[in-house]
VEXDREN-2710 file (C-alpha; in Angstrom, 1 decimal):
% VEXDREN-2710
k/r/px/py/pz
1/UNK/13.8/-4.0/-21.9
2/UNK/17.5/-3.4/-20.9
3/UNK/19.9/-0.8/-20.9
4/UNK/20.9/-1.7/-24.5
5/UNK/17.3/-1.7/-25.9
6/UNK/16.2/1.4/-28.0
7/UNK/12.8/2.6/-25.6
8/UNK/14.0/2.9/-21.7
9/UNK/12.4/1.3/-19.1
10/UNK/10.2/4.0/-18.3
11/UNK/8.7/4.4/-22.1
12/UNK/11.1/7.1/-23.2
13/UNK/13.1/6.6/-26.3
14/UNK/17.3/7.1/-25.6
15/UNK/19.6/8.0/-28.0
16/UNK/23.4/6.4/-27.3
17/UNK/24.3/8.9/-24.7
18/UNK/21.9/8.7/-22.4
19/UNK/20.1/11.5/-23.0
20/UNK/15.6/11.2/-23.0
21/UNK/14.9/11.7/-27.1
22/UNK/11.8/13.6/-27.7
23/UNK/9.7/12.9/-30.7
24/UNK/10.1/16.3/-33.2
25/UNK/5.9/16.6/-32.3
26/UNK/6.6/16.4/-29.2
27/UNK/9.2/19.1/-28.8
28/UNK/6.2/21.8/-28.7
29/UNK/4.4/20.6/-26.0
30/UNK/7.2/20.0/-23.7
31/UNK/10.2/22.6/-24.9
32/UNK/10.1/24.2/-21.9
33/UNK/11.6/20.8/-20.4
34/UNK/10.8/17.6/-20.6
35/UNK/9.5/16.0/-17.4
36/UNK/11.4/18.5/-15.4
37/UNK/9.7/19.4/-11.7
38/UNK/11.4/21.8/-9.5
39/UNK/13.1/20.3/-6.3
40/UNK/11.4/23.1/-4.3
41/UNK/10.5/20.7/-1.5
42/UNK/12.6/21.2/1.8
43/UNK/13.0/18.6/4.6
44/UNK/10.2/20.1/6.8
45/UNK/7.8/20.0/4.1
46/UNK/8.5/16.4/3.6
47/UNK/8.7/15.6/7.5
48/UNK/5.2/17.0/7.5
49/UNK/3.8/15.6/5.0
50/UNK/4.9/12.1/5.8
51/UNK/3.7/12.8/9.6
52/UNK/0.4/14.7/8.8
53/UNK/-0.5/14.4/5.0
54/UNK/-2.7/11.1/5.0
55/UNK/-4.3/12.2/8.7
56/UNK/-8.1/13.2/7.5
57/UNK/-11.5/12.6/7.6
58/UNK/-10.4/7.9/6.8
59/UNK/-9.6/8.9/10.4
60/UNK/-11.8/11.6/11.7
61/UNK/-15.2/10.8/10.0
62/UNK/-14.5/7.1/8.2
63/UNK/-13.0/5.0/10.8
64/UNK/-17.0/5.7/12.6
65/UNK/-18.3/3.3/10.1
66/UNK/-16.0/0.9/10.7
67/UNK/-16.9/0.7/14.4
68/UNK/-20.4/0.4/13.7
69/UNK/-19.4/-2.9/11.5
70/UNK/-16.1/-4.5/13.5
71/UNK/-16.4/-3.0/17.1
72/UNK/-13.5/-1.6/18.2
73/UNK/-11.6/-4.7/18.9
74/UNK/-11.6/-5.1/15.1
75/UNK/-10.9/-1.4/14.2
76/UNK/-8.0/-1.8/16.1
77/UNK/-6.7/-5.1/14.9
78/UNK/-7.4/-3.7/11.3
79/UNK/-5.5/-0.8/11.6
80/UNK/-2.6/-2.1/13.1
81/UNK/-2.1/-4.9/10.4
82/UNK/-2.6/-2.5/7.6
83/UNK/-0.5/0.2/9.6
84/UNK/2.3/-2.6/9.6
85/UNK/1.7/-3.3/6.1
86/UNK/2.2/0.3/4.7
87/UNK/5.3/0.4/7.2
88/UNK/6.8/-2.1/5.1
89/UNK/5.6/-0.6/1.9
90/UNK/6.8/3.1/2.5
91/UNK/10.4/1.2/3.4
92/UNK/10.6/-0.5/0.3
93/UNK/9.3/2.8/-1.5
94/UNK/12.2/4.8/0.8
95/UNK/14.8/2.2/-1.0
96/UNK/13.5/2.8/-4.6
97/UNK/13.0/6.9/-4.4
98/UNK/16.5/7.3/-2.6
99/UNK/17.9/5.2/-5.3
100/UNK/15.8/6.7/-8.3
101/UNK/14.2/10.0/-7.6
102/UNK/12.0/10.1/-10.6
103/UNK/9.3/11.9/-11.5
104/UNK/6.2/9.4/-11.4
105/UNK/7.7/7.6/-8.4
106/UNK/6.2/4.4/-8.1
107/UNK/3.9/4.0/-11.0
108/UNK/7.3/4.1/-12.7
109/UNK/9.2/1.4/-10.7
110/UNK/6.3/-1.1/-11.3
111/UNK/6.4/-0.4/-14.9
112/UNK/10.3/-0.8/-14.9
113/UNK/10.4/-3.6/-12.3
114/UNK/7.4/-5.3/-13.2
115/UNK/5.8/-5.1/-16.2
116/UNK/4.5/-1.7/-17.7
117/UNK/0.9/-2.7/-18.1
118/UNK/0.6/-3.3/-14.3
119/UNK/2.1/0.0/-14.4
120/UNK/-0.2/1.5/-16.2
121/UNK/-2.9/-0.1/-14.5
122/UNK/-1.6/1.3/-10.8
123/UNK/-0.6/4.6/-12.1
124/UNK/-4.9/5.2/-13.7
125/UNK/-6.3/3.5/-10.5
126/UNK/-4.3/5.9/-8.4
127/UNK/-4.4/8.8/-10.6
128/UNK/-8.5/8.6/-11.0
129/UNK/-8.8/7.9/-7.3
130/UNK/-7.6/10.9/-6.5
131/UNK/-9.6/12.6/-9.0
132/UNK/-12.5/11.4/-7.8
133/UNK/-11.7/11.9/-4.6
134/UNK/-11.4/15.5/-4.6
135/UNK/-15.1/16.5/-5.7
136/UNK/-15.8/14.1/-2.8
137/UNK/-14.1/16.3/-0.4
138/UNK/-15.2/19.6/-1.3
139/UNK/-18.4/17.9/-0.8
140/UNK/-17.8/16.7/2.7
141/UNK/-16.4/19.6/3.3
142/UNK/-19.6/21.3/2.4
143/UNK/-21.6/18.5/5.1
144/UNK/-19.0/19.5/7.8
145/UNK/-19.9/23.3/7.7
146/UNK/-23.4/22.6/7.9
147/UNK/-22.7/21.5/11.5
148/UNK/-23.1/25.1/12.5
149/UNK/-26.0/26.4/13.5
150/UNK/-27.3/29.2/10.8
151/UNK/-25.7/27.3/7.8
152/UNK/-28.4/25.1/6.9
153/UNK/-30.4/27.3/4.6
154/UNK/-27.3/28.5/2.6
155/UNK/-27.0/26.9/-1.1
156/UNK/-23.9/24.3/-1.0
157/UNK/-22.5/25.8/-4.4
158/UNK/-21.7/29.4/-1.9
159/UNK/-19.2/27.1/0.0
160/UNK/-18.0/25.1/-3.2
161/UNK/-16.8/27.7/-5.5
162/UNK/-14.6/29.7/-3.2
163/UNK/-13.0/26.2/-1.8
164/UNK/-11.7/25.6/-5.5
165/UNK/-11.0/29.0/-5.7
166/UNK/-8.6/28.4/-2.6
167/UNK/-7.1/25.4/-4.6
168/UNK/-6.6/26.5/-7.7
169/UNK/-4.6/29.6/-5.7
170/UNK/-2.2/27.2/-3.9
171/UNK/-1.6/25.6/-7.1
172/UNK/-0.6/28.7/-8.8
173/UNK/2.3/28.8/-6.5
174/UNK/3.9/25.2/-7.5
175/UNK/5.1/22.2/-5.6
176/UNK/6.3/24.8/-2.8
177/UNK/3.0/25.9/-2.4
178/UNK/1.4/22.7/-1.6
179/UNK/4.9/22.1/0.3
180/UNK/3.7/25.3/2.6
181/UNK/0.0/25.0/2.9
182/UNK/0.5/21.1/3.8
183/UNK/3.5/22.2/6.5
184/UNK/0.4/24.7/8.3
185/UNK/-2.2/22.5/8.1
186/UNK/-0.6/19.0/9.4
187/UNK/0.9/21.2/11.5
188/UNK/-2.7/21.9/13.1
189/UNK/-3.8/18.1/12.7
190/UNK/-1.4/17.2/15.0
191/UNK/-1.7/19.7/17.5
192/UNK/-5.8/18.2/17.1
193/UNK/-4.5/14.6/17.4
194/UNK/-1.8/15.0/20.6
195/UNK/-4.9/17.4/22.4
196/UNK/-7.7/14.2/21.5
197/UNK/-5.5/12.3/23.3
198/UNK/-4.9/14.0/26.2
199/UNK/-8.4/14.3/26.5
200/UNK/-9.5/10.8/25.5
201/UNK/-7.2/9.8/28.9
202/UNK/-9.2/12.1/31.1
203/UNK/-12.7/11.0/29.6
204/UNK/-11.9/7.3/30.0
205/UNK/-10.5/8.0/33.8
206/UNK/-13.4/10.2/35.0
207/UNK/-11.8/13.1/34.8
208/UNK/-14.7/15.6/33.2
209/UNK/-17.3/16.5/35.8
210/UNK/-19.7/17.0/33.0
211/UNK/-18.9/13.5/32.0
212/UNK/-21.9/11.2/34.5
213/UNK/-20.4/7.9/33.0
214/UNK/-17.3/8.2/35.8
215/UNK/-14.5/5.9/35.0
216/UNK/-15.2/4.4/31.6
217/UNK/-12.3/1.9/31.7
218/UNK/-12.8/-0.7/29.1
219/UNK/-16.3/-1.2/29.7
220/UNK/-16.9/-0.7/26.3
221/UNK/-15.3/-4.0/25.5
222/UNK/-16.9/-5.9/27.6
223/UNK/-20.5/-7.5/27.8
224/UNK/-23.2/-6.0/27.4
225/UNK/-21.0/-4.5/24.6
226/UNK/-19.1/-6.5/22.4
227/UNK/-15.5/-5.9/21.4
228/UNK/-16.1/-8.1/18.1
229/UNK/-19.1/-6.8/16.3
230/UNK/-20.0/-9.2/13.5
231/UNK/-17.0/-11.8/14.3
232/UNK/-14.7/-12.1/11.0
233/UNK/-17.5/-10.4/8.7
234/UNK/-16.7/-7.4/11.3
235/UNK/-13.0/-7.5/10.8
236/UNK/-12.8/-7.9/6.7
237/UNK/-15.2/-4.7/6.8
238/UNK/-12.4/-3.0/8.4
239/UNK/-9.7/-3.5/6.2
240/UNK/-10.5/-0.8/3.2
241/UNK/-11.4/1.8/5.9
242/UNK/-8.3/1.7/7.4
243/UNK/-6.4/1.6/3.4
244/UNK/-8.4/4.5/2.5
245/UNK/-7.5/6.8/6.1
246/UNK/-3.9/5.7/5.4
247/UNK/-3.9/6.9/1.7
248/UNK/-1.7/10.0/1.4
249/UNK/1.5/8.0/2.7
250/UNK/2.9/7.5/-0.3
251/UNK/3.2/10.7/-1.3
252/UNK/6.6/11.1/0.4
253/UNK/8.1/8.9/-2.8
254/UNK/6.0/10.4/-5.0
255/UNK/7.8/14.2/-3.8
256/UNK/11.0/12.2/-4.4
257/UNK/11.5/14.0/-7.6
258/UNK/10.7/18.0/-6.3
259/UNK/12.7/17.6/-3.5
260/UNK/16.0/19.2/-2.9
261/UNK/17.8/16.2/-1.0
262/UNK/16.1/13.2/-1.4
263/UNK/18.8/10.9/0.0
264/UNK/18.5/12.8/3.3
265/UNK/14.9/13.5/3.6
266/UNK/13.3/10.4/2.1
267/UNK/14.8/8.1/4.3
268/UNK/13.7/10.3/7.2
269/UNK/10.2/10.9/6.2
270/UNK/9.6/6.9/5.7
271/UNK/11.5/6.3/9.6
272/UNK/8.7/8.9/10.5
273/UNK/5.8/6.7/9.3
274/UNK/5.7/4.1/11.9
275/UNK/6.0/6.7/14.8
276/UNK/2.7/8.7/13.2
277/UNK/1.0/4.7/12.4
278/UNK/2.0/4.0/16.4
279/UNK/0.5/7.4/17.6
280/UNK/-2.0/9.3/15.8
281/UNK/-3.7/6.2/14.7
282/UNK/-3.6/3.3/16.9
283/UNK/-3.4/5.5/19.8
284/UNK/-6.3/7.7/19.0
285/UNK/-8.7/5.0/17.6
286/UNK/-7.8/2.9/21.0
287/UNK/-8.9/5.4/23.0
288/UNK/-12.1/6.4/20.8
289/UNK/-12.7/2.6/21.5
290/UNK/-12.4/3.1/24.9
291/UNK/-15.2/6.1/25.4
292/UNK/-16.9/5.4/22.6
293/UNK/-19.7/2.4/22.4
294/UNK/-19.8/0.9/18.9
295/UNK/-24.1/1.1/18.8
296/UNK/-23.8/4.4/20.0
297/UNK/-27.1/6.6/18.3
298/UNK/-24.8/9.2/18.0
299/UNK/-23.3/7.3/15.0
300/UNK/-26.8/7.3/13.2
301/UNK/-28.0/10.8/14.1
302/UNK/-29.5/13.4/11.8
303/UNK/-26.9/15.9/10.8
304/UNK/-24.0/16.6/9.1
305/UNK/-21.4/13.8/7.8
306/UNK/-19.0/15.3/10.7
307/UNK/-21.5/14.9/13.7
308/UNK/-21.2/11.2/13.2
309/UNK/-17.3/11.3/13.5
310/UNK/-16.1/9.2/16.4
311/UNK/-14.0/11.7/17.4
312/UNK/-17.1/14.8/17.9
313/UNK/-19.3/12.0/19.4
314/UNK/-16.5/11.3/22.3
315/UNK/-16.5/15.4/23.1
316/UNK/-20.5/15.3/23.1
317/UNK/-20.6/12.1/25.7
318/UNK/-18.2/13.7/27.4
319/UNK/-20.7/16.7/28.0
320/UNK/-17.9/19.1/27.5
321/UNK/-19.4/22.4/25.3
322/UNK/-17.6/24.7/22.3
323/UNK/-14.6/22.0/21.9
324/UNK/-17.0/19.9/19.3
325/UNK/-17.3/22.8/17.7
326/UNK/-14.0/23.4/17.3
327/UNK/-12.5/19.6/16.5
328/UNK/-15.1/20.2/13.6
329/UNK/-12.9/22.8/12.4
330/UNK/-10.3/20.7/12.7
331/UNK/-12.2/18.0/10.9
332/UNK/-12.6/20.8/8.0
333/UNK/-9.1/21.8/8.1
334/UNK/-8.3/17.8/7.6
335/UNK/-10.5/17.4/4.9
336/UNK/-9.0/20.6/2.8
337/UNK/-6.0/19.2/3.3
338/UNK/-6.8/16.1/1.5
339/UNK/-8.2/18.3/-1.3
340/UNK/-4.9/20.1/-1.4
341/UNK/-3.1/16.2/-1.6
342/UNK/-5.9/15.5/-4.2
343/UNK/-4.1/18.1/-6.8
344/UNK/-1.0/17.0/-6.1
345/UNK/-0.7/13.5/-6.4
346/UNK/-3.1/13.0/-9.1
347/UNK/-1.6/15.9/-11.1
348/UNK/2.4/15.0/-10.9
349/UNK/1.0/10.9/-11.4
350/UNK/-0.5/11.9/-14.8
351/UNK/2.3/13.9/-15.6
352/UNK/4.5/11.0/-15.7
353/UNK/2.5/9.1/-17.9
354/UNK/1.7/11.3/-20.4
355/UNK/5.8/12.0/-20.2
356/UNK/6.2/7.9/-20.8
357/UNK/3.8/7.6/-23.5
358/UNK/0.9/6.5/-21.5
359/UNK/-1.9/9.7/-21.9
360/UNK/-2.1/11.8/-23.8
361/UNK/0.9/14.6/-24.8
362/UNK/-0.7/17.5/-23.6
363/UNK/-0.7/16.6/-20.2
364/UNK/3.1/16.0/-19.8
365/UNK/3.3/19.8/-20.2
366/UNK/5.6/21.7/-17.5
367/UNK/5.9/25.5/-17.2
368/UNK/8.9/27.5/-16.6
369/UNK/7.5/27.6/-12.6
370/UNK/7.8/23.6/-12.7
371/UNK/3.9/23.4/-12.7
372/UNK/2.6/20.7/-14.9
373/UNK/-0.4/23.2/-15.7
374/UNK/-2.5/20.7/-17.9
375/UNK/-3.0/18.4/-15.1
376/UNK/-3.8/21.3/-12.6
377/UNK/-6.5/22.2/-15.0
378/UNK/-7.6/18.6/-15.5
379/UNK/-7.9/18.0/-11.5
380/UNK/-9.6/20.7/-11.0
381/UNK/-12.4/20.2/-13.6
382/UNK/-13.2/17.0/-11.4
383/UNK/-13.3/19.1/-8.8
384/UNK/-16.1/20.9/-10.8
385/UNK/-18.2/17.5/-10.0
386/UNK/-18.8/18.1/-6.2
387/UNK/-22.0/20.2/-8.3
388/UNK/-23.4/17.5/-8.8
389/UNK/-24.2/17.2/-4.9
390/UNK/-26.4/20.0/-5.8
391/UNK/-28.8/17.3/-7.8
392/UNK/-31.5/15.5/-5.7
393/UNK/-29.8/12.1/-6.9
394/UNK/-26.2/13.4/-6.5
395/UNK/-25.4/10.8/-3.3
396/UNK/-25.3/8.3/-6.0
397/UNK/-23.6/9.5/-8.3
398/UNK/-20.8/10.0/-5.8
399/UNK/-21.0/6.5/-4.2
400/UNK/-20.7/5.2/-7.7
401/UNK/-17.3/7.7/-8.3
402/UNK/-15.8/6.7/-5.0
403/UNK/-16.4/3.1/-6.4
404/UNK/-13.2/3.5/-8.6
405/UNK/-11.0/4.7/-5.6
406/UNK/-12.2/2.3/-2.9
407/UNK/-9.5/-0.5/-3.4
408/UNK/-7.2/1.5/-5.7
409/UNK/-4.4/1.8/-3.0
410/UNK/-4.5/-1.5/-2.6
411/UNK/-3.4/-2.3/-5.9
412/UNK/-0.9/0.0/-5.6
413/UNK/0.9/-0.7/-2.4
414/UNK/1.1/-4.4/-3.8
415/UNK/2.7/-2.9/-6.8
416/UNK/5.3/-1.1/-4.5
417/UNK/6.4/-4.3/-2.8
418/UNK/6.4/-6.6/-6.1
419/UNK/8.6/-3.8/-8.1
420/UNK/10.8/-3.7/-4.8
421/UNK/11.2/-7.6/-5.1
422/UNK/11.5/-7.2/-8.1
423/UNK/14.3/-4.8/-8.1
424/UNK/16.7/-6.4/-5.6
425/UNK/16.5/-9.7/-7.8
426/UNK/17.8/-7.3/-10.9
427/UNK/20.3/-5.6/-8.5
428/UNK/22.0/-9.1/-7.3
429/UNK/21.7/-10.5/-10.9
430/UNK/23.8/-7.5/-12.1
431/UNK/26.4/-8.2/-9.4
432/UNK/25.5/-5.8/-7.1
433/UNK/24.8/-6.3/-3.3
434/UNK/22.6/-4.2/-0.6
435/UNK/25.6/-2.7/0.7
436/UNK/25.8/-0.5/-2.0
437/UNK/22.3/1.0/-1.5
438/UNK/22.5/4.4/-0.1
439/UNK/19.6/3.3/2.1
440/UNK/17.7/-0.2/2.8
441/UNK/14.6/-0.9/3.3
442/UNK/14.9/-2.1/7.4
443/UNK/13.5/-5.7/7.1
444/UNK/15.0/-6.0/3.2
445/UNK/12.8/-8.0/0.9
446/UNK/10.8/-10.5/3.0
447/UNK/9.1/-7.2/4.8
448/UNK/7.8/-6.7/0.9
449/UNK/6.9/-10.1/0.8
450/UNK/5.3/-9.7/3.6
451/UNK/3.6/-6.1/2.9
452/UNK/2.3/-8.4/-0.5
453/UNK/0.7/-11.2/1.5
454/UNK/-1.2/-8.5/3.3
455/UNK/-2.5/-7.0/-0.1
456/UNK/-3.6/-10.0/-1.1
457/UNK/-5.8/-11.2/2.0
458/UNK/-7.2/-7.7/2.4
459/UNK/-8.2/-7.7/-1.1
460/UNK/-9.5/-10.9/-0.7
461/UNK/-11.4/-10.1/2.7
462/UNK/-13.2/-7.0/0.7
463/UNK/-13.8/-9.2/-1.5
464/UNK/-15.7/-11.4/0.7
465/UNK/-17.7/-8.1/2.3
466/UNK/-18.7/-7.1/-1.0
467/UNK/-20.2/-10.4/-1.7
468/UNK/-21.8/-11.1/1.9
469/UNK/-21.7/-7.2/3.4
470/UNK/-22.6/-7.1/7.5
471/UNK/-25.8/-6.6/7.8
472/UNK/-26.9/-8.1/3.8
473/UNK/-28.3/-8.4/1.3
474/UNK/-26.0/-10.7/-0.3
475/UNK/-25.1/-11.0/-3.4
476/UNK/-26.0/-8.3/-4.6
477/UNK/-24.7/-6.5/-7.8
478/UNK/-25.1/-3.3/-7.0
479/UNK/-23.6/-3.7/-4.0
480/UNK/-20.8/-5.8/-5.2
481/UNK/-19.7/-3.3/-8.0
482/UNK/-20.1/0.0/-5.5
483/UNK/-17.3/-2.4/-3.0
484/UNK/-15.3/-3.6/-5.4
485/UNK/-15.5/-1.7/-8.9
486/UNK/-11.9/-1.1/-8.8
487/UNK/-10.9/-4.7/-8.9
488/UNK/-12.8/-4.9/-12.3
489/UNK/-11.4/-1.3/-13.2
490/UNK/-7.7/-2.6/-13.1
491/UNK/-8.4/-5.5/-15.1
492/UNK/-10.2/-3.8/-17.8
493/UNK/-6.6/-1.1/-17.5
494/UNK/-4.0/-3.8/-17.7
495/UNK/-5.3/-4.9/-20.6
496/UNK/-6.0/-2.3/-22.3
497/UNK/-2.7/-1.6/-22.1
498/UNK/-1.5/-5.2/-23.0
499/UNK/-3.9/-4.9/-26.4
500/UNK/-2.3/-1.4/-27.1
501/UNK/1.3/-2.2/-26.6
502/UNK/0.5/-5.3/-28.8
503/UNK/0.3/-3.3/-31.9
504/UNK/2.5/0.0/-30.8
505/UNK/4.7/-1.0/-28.7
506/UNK/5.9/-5.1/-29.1
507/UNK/8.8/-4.2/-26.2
508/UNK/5.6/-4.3/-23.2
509/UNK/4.6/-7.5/-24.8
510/UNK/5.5/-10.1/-22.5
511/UNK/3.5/-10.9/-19.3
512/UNK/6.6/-9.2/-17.1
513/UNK/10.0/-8.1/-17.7
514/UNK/12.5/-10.9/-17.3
515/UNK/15.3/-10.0/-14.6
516/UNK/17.9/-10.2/-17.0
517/UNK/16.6/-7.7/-19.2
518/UNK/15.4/-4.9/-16.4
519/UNK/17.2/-1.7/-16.7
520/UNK/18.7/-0.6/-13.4
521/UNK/20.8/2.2/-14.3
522/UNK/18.5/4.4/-16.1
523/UNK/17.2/6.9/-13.8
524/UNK/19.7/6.3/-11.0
525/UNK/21.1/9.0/-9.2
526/UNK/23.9/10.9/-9.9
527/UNK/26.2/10.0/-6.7
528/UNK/24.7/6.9/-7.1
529/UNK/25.1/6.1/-10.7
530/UNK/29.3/6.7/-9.6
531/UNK/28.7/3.8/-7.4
532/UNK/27.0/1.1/-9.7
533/UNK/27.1/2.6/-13.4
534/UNK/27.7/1.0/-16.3
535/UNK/31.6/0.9/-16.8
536/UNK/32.6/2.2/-12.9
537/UNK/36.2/0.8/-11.7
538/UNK/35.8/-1.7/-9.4
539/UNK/38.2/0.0/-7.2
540/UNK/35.7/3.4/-7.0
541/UNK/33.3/0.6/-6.4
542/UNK/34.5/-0.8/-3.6
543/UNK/36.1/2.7/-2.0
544/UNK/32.5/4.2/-2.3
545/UNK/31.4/1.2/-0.7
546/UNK/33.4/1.1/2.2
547/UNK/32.9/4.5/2.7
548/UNK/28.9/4.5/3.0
549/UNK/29.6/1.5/5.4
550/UNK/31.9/3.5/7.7
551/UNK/29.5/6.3/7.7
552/UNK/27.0/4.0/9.5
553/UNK/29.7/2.4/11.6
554/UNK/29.8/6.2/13.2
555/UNK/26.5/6.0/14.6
556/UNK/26.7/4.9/18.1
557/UNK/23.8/4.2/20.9
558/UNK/23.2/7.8/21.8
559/UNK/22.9/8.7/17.5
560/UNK/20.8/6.1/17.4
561/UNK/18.9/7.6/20.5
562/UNK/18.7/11.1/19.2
563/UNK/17.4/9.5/16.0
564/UNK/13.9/8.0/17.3
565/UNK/13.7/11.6/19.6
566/UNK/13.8/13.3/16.3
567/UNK/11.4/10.9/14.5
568/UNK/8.5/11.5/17.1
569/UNK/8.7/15.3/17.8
END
């Protein structure tokens, strides 16, 4: 699959300019441009969404369970690693979107890096985890209003239809509208997150008169509480809690392609990550650690999904009155904003398959707004499931739907850092070197390396819950499949696709593409493809070179400075 061969990289046939060849049945359902988004996404959407976008209830509601199984010793632990594991993944996803701001973002550099029916694999696991996810939400949602008094005897379905009614309205308004209703709400999740911590400081000082406990201190890590709950059985429960609150990260590379300077903002957005992984998660579950004791009852109360949230029960301890109320709102708002991240990266993910060959035709589709209106219609049929809440036996039916997303992100931040590995092998065996990357990823290719060794141990530590969960039965194949139906799932995709391309398509063939034969030009940006083309003078080579180098020579100490001040606030 090179530059030379007939069908591209990313599954579209070329003719010898260049130039995507669409299939004469094919012209119909995409005439009014093929795979074309608009770039309607400005730098503070995609500051916003990189510092706010994934913060919802895998932090608000979630991360309770996974005190209740590690302690908070373990919660913490857990989120660090994966914290610095996604670090390392949105770098290496930084490096590949400034590079190639495709539509289809990653699921498109493991296909063209790695092999397409790993690909295709990622890009169904991700794309049906967020479909699945989004019913889920609208459902939690519906839990989280019934925290107020007076709500209770009111039919779920009154709160259900006018919450996709709110979606489908956002969506009518494009990529910018998701850009704007995810700049408000994150917005407001911060505001909630900074405020929790201020507060969390005075609770665990005995600074609330309501508060009897005084000066809290760590006393909740110490005997008679224990700071390890469950020893490593805790800890491996914790890893897929803290995957799934950070899902949403990646959707900075996925807005590569609707956003009006990538080179600029992408970078930016990914230096952002480690500054919203440092404070508005390690910071906030710390201190919930703190004032919080893991076998609180509060945890297993009657109620609503929202009065178990870690973050509610530390404002009830705390005796304070009306602010639970309102960090449920904010728990609501969080959740809705997860719905509105639901639509979009499931909806621009199927997109790009069905515009490489890889679903059906229909759904690579784009309007003259840049909506890709098939998918929109698609999501938000799933979203028609949260009805099934409605049934006496509809908890099941969810648990078994949120099966298929549980360790989907996973898979696909591996993927991430294996087509990044993959892709700076390709770049140096085509006589390139990093210097002529508009951006790198900050600890090159051994932070993928490293970002793939934690993949592997956390899949293999949920693994080892779903076998023996805390708390048993083991073995158990119920239990097993409802922890770790996804592993299975990807299989069962991979080679489907494998079998298919066997008979249609003999170029996916082969276990993985060879490094010789991966395409790296196809794609590329313009600027860039001036830089490392096919057929570019060596002399504009090495002038565009040096002068990318001695734009980073000009940043001094207080540039540098100025740069971490802007990253925070």
């Amino acid at each position: 699959m090179n530059a030379k061969n007939e069908t591209g990289a990313l599954g579209e046939k070329r003719v010898n300019d260049g130039s995507p060849y669409v299939d004469p049945e094919d012209r119909e359902t995409v005439a009014t441009g093929h795979n074309l988004l608009h770039r309607d996404l400005q730098g503070r959407h995609m500051q916003m969404i990189a510092i706010g976008g994934a913060i919802g209830a895998g932090l608000f509601v979630s991360s309770g369970g996974a005190f209740q199984t590690g302690g908070p010793a373990s919660v913490l632990l857990g989120f660090i690693v994966v914290g610095a594991m996604v670090y390392l993944m949105m770098q290496a996803l930084a490096e590949l979107s400034v590079a190639y701001p495709i539509n289809g973002a990653f699921t498109m550099y493991i296909c063209r890096f790695v092999d397409p029916s790993i690909g295709f694999a990622c890009g169904w696991e991700y794309a049906i985890s967020w479909l699945t996810v989004l019913p889920f939400e609208i459902s939690a949602a519906c839990n989280i209003i019934h925290y107020w008094p007076g709500s209770e005897g009111i039919n779920n379905s009154a709160w259900i239809v006018p919450l996709l009614v709110a979606l489908v309205a956002i969506q009518l308004f494009g990529v910018k509208g998701y850009g704007e209703v995810e700049f408000a709400l994150s917005l407001l999740k911060i505001i909630a997150c900074i405020g929790f911590m201020i507060l969390g400081i005075i609770i665990d000082c005995g600074g609330v008169p309501t508060d009897n406990r005084g000066y809290i201190g760590a006393r909740y890590w110490h005997s008679p509480y224990i700071a390890f709950l469950n020893g490593f059985h805790g800890f491996c429960s914790v890893f897929v809690t803290a995957a799934f609150a950070y899902t949403g990260t990646e959707l900075t590379g996925l807005a590569a392609a609707e956003t009006a300077n990538p080179r600029k903002e992408i970078p930016r957005a990914s230096q952002q990550v480690v500054w919203r992984i440092a404070i508005f998660y390690i910071v906030n579950l710390f201190l919930v650690g703190l004032i919080v004791p893991a076998n609180s009852p509060s945890y297993s109360g009657a109620g609503s999904e929202s009065r178990h949230s870690p973050f509610v029960i530390a404002i009830q301890l705390a005796g304070i009155k009306v602010l639970p109320s309102i960090f449920n709102a904010v728990i609501l708002i969080s959740v809705m904003s997860v719905a509105n991240s639901c639509t979009f990266g499931s909806t621009r993910t199927i997109q790009a398959l069905a515009a490489n060959g890889m679903a059906p035709k229909f759904l690579a589709y784009i309007d003259q707004k840049g909506r890709p209106v098939s998918v929109v219609a698609l999501q938000l049929l799933f979203g028609c499931l949260a009805f099934i809440n409605l049934a006496e036996n509809g908890g099941t039916i969810f648990n078994w739907l949120l099966s298929l997303s549980g360790l989907a992100i996973l898979f696909v931040y591996g993927g991430i850092a294996l087509a990044h590995i993959r892709f700076r092998a390709a770049w140096a065996a085509n006589g390139h070197s990093v210097d002529e990357l508009p951006f790198r990823a900050a600890f090159g290719v051994w932070g993928s390396y490293v970002c793939l060794l934690i993949n592997i141990i956390a899949l293999m530590g949920q693994f080892y819950v779903a076998l023996y969960p805390v708390g048993g039965p083991y073995l158990i194949a119920n239990t097993f499949f409802q922890l770790y139906l996804a592993g299975p799932l990807f299989i069962f995709l991979y080679l489907c696709w494998k079998v298919y391309s066997w008979f249609v398509r003999p170029a996916d063939r082969p276990l993985f593409i060879r490094t010789k034969d991966i395409d790296i030009y196809t794609g590329m940006r313009d600027t860039q493809s001036m830089i490392n083309g096919v057929g570019v003078p060596e002399e504009q080579r090495r002038a565009s070179i040096q002068e990318m180098q001695d734009e980073r020579r000009k940043r001094g100490p207080k540039d540098h400075i100025m740069a971490v001040i802007r990253n925070v606030i």
